[in-house]
Backbone as JSON Lines, residues from 0, in Angstrom:
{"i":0,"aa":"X","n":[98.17,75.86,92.62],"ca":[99.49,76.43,92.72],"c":[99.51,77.74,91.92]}
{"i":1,"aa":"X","n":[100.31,79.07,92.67],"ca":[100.27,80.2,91.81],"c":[101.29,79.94,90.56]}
{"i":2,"aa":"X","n":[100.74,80.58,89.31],"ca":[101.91,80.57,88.23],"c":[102.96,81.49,88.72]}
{"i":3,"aa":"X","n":[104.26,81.15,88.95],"ca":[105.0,82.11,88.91],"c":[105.83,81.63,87.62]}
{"i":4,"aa":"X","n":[106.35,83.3,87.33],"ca":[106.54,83.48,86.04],"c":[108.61,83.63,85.74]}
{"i":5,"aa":"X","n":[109.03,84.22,86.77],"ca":[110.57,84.44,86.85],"c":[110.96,83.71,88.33]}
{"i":6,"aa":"X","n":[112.58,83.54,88.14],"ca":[113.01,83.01,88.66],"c":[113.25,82.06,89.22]}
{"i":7,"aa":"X","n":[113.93,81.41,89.81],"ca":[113.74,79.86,90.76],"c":[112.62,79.63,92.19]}
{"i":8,"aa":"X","n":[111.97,78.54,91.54],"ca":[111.38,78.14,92.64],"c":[110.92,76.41,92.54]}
{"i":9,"aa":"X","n":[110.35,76.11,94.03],"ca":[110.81,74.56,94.17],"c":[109.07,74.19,93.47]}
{"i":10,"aa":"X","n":[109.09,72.86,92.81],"ca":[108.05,72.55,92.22],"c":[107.47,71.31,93.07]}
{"i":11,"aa":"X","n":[107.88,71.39,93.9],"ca":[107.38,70.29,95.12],"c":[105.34,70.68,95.39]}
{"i":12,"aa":"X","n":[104.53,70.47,95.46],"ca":[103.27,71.21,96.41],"c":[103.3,71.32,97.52]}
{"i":13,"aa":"X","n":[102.97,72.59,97.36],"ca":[103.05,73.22,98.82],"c":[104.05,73.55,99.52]}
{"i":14,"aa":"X","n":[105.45,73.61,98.81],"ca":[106.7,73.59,99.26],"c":[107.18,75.44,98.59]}
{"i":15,"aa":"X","n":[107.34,76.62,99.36],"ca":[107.2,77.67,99.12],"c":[108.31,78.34,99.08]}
{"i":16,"aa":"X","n":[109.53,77.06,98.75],"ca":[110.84,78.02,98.5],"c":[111.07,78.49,97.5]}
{"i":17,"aa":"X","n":[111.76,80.0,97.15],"ca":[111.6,80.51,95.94],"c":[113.27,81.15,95.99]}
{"i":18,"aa":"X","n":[113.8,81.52,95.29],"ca":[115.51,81.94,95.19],"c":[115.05,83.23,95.78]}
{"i":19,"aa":"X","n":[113.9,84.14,96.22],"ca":[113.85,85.54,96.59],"c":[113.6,85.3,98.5]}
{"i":20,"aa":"X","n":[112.69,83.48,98.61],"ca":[112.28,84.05,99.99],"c":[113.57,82.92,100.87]}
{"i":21,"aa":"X","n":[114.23,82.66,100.33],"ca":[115.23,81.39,100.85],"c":[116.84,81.94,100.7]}
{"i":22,"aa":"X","n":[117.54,81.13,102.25],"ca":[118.47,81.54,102.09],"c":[119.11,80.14,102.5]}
{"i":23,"aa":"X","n":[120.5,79.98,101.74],"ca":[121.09,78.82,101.94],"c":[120.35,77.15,100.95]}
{"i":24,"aa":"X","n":[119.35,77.82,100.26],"ca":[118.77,76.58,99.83],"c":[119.31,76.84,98.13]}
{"i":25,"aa":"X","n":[119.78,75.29,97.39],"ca":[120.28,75.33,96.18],"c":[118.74,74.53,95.36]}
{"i":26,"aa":"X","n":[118.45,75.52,94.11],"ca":[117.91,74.15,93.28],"c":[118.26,73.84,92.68]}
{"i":27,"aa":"X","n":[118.05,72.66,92.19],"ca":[118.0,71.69,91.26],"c":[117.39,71.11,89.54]}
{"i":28,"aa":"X","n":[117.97,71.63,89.03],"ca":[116.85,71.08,87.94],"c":[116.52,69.72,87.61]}
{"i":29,"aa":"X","n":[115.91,69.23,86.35],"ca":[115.1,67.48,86.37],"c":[116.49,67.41,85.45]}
{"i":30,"aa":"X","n":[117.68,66.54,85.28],"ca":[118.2,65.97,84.17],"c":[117.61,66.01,83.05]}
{"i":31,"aa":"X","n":[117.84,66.01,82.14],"ca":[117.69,65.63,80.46],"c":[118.39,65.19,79.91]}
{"i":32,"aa":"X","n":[119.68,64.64,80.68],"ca":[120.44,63.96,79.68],"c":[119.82,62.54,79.66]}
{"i":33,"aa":"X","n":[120.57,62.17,78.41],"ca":[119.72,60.35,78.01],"c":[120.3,59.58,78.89]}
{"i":34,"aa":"X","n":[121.59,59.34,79.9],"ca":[121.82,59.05,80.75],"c":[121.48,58.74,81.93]}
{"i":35,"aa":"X","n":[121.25,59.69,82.2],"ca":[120.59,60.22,83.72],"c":[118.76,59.73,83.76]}
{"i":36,"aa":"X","n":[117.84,58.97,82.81],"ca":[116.44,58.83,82.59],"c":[116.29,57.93,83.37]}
{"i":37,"aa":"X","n":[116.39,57.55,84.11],"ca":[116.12,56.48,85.56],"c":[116.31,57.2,86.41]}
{"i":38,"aa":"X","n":[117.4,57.83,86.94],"ca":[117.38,59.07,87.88],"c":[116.15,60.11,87.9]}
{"i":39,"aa":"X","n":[115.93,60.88,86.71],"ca":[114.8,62.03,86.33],"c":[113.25,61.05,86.61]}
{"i":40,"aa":"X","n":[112.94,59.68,85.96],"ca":[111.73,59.54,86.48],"c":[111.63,59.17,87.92]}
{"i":41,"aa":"X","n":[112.46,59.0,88.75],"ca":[112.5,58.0,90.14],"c":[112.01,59.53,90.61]}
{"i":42,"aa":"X","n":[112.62,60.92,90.29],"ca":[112.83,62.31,90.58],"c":[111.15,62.56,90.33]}
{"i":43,"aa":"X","n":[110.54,62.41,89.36],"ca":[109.1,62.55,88.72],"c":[108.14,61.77,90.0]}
{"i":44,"aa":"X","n":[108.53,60.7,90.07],"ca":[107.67,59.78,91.34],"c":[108.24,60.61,92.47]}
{"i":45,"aa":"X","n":[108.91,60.97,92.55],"ca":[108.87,60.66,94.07],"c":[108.03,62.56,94.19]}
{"i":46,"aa":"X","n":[108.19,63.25,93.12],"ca":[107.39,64.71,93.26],"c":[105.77,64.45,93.65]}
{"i":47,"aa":"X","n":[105.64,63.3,92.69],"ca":[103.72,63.18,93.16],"c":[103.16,64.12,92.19]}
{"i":48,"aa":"X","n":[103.34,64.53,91.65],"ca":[102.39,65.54,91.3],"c":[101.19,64.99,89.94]}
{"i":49,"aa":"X","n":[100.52,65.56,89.47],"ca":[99.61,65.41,88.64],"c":[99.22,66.78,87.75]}
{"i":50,"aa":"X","n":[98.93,66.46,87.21],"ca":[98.12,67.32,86.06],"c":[96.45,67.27,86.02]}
{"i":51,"aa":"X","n":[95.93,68.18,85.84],"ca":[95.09,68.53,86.02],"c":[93.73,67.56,85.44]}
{"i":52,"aa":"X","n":[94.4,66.79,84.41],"ca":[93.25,65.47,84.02],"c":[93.77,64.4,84.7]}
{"i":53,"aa":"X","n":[94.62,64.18,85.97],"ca":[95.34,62.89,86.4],"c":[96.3,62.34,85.45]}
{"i":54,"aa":"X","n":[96.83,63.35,84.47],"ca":[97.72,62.34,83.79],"c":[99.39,62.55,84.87]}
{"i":55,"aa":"X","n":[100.34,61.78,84.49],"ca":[101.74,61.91,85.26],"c":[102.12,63.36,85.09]}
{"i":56,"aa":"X","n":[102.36,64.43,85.73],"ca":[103.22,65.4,85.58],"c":[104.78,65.25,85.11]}
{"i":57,"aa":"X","n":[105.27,66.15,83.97],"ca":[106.26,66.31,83.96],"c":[106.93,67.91,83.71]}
{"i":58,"aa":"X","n":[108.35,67.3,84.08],"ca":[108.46,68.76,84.58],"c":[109.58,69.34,82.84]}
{"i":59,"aa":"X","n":[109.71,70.32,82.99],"ca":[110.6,70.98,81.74],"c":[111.37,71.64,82.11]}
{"i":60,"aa":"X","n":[112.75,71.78,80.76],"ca":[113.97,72.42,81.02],"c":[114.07,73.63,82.27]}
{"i":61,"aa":"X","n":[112.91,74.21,82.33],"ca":[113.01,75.45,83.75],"c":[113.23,74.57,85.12]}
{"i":62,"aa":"X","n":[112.42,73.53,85.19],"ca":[112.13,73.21,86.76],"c":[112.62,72.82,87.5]}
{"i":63,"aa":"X","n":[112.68,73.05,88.87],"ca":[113.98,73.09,89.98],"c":[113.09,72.14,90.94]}
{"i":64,"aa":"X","n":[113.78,71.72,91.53],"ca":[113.57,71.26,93.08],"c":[114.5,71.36,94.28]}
{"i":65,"aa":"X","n":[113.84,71.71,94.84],"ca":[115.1,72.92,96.0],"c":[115.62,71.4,96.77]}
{"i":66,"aa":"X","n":[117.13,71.96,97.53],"ca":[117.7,71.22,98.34],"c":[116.94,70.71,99.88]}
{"i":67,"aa":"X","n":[115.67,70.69,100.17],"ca":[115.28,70.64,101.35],"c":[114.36,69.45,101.15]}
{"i":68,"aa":"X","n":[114.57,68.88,100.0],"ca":[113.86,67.78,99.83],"c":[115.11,66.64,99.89]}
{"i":69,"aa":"X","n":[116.11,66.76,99.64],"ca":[117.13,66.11,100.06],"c":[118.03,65.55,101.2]}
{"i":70,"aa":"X","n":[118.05,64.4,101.22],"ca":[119.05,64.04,102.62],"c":[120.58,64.88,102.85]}
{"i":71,"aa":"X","n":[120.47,65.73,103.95],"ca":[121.34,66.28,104.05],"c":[121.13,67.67,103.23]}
{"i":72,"aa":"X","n":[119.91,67.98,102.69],"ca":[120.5,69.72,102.19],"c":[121.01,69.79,100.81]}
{"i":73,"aa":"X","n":[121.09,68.71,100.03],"ca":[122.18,68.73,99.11],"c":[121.88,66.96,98.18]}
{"i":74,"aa":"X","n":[121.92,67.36,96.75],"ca":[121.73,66.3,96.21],"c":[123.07,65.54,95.91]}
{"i":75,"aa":"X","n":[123.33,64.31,95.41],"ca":[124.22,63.66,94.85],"c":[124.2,62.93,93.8]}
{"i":76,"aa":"X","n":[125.37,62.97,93.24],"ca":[125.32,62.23,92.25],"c":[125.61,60.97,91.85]}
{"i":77,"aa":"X","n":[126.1,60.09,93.15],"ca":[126.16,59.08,93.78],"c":[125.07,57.91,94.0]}
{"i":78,"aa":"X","n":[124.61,56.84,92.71],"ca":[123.01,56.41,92.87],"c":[123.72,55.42,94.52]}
{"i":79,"aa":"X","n":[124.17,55.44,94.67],"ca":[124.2,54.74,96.33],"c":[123.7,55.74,97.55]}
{"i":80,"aa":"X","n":[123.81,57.0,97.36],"ca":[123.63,57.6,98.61],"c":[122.57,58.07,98.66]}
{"i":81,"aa":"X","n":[121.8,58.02,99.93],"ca":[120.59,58.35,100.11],"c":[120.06,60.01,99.72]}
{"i":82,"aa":"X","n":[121.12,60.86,99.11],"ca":[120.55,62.03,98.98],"c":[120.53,61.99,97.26]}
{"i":83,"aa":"X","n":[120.69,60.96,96.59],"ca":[120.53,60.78,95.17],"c":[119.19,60.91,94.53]}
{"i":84,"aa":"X","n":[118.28,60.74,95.14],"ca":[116.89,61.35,94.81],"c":[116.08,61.78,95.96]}
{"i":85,"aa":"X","n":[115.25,62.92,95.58],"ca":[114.79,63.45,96.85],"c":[113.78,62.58,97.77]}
{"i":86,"aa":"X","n":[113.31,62.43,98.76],"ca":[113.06,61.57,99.63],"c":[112.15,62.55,100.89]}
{"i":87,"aa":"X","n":[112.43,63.66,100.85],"ca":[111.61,64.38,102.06],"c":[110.45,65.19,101.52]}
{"i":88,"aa":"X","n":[109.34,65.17,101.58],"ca":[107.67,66.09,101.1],"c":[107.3,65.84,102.36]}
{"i":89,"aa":"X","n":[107.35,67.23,103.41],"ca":[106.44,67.02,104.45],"c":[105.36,67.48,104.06]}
């Protein structure tokens, strides 16, 4: 993955939306509140990602995940509705 250094972009792999080449797409950042820590790791699994020795990736206060990983375009804050954690990585 290229480092990019400014602005928003989705931390999905291989997913190349960025706030400069997208239009209509919102991101998202990971929660940090102490609340919300069942939400943020379900958010961590379902990204996949890894680190470079196989340990779990995690993501920090910058990182977004764009709306196109979401049911419907759009996250919720609703743990009943299916757009409450992202669900789409083609």
């Amino acid at each position: 993955m290229n480092k990019r250094t400014y602005g928003k972009f989705c931390c999905v792999v291989n997913c190349k939306n960025t706030q400069y080449n997208t239009k209509n797409v919102h991101f998202y950042s990971f929660s940090m509140k102490p609340h919300t820590v069942e939400q943020r790791e379900k958010w961590i699994k379902g990204v996949r990602r890894r680190n470079a020795d196989g340990s779990l990736w995690q993501p920090n206060k910058y990182t977004k995940i764009c709306s196109e990983h979401f049911i419907g375009n759009a996250k919720s804050e609703h743990p009943l509705s299916p757009s409450f954690l992202p669900t789409i990585f083609l």
